[in-house]
mmCIF file of the N, C-alpha and C atoms, coordinates in Angstrom:
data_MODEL
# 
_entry.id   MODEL 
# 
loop_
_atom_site.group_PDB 
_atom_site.id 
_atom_site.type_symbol 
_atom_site.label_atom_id 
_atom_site.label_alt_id 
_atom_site.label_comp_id 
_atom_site.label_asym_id 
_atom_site.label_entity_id 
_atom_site.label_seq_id 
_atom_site.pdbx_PDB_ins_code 
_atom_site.Cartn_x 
_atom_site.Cartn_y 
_atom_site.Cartn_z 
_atom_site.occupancy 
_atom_site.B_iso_or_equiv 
_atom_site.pdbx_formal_charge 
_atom_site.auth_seq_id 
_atom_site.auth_comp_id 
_atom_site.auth_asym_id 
_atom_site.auth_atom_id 
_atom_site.pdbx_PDB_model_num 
ATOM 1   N N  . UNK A 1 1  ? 0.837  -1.172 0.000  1.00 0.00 ? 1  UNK A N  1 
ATOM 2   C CA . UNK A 1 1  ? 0.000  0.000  0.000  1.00 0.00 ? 1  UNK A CA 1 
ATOM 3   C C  . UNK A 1 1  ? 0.882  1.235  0.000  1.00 0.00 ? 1  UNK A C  1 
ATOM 4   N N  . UNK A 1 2  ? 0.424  1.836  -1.051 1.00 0.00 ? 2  UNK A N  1 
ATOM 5   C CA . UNK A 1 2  ? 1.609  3.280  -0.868 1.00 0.00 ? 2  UNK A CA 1 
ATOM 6   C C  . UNK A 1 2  ? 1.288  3.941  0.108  1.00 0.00 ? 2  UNK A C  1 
ATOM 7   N N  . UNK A 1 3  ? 2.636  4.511  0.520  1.00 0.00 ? 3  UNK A N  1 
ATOM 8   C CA . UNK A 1 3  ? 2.044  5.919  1.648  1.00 0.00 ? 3  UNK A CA 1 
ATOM 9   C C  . UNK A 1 3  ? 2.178  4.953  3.132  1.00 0.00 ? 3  UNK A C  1 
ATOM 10  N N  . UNK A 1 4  ? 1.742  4.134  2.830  1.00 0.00 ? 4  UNK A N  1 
ATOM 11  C CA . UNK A 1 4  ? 2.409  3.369  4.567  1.00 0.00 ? 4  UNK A CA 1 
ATOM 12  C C  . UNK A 1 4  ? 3.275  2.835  4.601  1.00 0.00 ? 4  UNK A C  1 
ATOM 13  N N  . UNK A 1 5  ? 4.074  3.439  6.119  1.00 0.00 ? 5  UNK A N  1 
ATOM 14  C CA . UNK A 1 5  ? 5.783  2.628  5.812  1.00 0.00 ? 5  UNK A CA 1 
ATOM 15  C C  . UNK A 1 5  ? 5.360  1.169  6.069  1.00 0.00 ? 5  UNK A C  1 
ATOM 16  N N  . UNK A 1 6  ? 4.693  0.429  6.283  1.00 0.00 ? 6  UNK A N  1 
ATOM 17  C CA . UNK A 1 6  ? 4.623  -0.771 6.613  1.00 0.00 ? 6  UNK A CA 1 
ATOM 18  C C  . UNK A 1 6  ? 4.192  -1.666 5.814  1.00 0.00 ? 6  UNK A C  1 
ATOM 19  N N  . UNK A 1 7  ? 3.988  -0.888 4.507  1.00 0.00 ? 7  UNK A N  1 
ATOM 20  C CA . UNK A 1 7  ? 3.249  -1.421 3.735  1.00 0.00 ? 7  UNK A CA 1 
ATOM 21  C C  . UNK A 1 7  ? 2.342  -2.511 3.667  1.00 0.00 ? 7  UNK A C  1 
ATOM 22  N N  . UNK A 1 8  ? 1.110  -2.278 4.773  1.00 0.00 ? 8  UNK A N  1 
ATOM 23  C CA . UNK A 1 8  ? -0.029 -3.308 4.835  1.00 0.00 ? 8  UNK A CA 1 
ATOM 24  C C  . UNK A 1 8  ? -0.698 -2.659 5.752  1.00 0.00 ? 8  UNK A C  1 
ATOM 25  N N  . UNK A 1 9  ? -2.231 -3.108 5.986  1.00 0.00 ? 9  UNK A N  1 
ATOM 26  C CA . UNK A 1 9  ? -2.881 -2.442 6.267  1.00 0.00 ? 9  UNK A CA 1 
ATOM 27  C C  . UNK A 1 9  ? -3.164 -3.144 8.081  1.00 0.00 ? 9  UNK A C  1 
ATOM 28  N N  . UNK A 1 10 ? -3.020 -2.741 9.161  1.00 0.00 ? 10 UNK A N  1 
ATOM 29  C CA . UNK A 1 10 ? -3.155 -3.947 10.767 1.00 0.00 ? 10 UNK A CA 1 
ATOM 30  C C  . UNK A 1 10 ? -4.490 -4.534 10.763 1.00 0.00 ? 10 UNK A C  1 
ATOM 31  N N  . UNK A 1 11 ? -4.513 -5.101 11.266 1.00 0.00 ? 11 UNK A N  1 
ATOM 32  C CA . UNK A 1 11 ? -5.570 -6.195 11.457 1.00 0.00 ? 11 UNK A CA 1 
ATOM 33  C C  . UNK A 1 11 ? -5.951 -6.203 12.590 1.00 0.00 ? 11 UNK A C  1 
ATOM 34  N N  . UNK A 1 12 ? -7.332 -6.744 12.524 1.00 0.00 ? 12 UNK A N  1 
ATOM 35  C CA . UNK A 1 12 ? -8.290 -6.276 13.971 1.00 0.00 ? 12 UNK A CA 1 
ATOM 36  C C  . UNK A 1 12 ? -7.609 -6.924 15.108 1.00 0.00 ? 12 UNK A C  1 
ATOM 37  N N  . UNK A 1 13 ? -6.307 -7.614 15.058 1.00 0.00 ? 13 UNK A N  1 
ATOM 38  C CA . UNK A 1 13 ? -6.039 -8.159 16.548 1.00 0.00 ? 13 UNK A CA 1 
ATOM 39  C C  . UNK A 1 13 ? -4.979 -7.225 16.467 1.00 0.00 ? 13 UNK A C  1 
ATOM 40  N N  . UNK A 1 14 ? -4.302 -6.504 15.722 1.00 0.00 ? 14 UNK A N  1 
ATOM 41  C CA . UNK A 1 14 ? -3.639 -5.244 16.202 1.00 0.00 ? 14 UNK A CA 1 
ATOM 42  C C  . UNK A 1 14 ? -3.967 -4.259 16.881 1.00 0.00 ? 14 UNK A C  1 
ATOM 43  N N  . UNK A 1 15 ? -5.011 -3.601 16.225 1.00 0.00 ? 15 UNK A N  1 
ATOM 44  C CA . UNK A 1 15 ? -6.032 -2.557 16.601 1.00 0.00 ? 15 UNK A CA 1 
ATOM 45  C C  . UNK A 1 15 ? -6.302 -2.706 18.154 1.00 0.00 ? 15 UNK A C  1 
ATOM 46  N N  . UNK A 1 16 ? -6.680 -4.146 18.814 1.00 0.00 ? 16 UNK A N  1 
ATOM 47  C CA . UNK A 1 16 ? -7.351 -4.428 20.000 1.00 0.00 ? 16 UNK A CA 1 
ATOM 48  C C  . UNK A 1 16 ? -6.462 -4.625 20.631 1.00 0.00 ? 16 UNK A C  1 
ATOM 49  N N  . UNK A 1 17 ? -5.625 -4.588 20.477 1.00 0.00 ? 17 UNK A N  1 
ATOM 50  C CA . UNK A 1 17 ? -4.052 -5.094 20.759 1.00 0.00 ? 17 UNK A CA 1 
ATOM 51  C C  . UNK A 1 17 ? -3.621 -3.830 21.953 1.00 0.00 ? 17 UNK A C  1 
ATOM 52  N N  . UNK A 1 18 ? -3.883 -2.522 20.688 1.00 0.00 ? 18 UNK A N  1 
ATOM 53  C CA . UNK A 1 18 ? -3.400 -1.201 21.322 1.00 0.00 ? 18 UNK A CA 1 
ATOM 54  C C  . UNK A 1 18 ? -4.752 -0.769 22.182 1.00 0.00 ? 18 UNK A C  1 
ATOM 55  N N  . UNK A 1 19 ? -5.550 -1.113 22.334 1.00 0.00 ? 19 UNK A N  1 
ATOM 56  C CA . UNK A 1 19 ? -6.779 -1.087 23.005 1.00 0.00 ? 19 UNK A CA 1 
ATOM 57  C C  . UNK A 1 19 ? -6.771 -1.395 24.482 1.00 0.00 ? 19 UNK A C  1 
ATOM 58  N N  . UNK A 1 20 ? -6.577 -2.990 24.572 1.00 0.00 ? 20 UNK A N  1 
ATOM 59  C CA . UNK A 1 20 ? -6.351 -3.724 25.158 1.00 0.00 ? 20 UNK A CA 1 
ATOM 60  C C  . UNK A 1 20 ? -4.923 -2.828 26.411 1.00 0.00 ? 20 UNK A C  1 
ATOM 61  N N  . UNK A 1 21 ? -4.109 -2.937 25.382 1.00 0.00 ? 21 UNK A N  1 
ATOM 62  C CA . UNK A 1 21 ? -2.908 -1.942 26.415 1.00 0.00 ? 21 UNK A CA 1 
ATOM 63  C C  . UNK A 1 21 ? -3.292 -0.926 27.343 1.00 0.00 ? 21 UNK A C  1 
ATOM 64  N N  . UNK A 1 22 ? -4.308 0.101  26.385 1.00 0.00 ? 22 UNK A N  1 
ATOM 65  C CA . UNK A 1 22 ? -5.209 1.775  27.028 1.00 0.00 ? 22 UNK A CA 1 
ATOM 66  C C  . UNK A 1 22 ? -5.729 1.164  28.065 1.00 0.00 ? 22 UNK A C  1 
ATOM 67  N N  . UNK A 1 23 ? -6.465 -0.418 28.267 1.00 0.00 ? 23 UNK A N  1 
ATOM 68  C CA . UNK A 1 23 ? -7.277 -0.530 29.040 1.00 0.00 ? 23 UNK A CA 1 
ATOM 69  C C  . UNK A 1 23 ? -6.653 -0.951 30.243 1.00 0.00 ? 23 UNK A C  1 
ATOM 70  N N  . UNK A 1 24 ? -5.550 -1.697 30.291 1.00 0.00 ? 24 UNK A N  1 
ATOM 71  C CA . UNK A 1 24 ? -4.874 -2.712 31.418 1.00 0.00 ? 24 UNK A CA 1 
ATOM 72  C C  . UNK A 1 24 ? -4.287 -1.557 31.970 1.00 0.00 ? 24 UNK A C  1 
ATOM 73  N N  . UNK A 1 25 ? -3.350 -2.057 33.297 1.00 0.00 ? 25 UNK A N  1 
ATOM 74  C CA . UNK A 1 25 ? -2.134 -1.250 34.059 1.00 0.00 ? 25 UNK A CA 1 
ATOM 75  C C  . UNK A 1 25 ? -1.479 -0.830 33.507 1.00 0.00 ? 25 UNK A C  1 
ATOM 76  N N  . UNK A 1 26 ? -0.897 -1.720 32.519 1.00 0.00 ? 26 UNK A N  1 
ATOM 77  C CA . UNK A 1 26 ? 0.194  -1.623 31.764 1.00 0.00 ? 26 UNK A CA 1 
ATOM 78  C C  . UNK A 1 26 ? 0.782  -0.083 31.052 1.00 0.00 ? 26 UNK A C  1 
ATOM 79  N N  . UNK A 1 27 ? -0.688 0.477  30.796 1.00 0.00 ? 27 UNK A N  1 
ATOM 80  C CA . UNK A 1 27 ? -1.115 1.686  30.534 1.00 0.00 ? 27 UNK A CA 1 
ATOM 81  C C  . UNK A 1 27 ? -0.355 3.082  31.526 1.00 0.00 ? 27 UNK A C  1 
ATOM 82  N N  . UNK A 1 28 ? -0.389 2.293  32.546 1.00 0.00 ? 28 UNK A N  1 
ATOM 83  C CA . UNK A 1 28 ? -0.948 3.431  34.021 1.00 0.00 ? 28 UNK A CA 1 
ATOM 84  C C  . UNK A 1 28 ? 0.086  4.593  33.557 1.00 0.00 ? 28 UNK A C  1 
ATOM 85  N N  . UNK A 1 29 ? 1.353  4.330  33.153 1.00 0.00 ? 29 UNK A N  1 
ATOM 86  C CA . UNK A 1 29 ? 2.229  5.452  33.621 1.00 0.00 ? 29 UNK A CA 1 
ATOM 87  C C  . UNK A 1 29 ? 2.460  6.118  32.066 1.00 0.00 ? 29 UNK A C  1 
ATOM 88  N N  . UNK A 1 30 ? 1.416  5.790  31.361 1.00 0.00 ? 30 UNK A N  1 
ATOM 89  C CA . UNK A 1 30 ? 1.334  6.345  29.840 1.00 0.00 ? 30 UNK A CA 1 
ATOM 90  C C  . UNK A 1 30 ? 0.422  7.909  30.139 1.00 0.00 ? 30 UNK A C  1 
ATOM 91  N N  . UNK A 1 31 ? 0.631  9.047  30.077 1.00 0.00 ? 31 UNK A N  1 
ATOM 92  C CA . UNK A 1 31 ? 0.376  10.334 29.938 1.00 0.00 ? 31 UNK A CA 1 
ATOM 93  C C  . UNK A 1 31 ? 0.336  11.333 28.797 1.00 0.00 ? 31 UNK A C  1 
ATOM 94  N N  . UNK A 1 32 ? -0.584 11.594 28.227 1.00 0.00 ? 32 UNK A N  1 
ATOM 95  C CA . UNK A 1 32 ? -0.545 12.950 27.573 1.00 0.00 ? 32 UNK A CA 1 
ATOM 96  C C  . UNK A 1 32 ? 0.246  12.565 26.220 1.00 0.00 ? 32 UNK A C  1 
ATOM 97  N N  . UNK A 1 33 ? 0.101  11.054 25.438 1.00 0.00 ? 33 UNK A N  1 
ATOM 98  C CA . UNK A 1 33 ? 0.407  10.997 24.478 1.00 0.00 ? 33 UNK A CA 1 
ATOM 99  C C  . UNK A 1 33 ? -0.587 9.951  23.521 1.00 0.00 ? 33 UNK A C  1 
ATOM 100 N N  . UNK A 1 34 ? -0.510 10.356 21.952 1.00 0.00 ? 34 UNK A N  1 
ATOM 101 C CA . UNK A 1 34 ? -1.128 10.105 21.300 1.00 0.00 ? 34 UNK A CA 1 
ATOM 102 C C  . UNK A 1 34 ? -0.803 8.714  20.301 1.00 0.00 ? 34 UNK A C  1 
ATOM 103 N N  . UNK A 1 35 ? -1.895 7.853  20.413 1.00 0.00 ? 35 UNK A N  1 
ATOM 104 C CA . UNK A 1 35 ? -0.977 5.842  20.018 1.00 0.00 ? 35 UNK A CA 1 
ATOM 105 C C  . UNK A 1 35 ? -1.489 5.977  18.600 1.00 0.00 ? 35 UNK A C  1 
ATOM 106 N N  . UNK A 1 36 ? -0.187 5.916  17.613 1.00 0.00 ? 36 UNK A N  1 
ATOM 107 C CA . UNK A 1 36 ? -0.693 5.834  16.449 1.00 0.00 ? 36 UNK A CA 1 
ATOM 108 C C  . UNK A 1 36 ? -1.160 4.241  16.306 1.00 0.00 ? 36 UNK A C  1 
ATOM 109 N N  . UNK A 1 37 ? -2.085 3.539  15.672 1.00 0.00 ? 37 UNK A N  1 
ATOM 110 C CA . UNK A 1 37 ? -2.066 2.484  15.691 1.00 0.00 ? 37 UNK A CA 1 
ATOM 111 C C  . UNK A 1 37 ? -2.693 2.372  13.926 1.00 0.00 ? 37 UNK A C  1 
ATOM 112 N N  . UNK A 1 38 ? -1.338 3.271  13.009 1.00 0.00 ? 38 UNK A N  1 
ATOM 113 C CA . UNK A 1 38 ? -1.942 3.067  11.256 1.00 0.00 ? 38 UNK A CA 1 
ATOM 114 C C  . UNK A 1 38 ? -0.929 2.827  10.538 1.00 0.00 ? 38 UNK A C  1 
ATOM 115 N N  . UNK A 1 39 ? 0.438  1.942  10.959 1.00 0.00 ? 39 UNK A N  1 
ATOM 116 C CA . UNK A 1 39 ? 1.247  1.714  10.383 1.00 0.00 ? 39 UNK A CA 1 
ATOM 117 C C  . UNK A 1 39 ? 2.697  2.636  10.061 1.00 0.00 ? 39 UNK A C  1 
ATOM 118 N N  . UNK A 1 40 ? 2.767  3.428  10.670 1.00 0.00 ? 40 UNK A N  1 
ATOM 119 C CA . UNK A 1 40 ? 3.100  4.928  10.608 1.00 0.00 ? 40 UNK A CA 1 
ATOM 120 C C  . UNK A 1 40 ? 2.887  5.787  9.610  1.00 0.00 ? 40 UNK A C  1 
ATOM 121 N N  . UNK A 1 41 ? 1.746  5.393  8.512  1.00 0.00 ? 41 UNK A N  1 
ATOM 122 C CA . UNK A 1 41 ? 0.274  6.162  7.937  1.00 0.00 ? 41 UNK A CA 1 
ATOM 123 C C  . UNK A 1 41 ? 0.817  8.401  8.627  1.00 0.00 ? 41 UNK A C  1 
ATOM 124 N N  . UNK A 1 42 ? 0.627  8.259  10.191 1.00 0.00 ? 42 UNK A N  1 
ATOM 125 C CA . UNK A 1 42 ? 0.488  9.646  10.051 1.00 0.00 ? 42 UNK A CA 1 
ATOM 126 C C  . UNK A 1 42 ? 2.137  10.073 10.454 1.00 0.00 ? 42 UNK A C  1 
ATOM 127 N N  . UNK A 1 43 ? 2.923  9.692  10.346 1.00 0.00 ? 43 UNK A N  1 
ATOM 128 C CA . UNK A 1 43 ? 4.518  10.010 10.392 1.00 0.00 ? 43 UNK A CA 1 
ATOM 129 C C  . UNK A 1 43 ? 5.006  10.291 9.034  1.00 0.00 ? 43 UNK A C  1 
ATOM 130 N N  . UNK A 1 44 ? 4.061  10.121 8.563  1.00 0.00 ? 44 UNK A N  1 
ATOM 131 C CA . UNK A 1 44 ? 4.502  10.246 6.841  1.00 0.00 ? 44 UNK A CA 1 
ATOM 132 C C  . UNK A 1 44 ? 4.356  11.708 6.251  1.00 0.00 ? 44 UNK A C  1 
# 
């Protein structure tokens, strides 16, 4: 896919993946930043 460095598009267990993270502890000490989760789509 042009335009994404990853060239492919994530898949719904990616997506839930980074979801999943927002939701757990794992999260806790994450602040005031924004999870790209599009392949790096917006770094481009």
């Amino acid at each position: 896919m042009a335009g994404i460095p990853l060239a492919r598009t994530g898949d719904p267990d990616e997506v839930a993946a980074a979801a999943v993270f927002l939701a757990t502890d794992a999260s806790g000490f994450t602040t005031g930043a924004e999870l790209f989760v599009d392949g790096g789509f917006a770094q481009v």
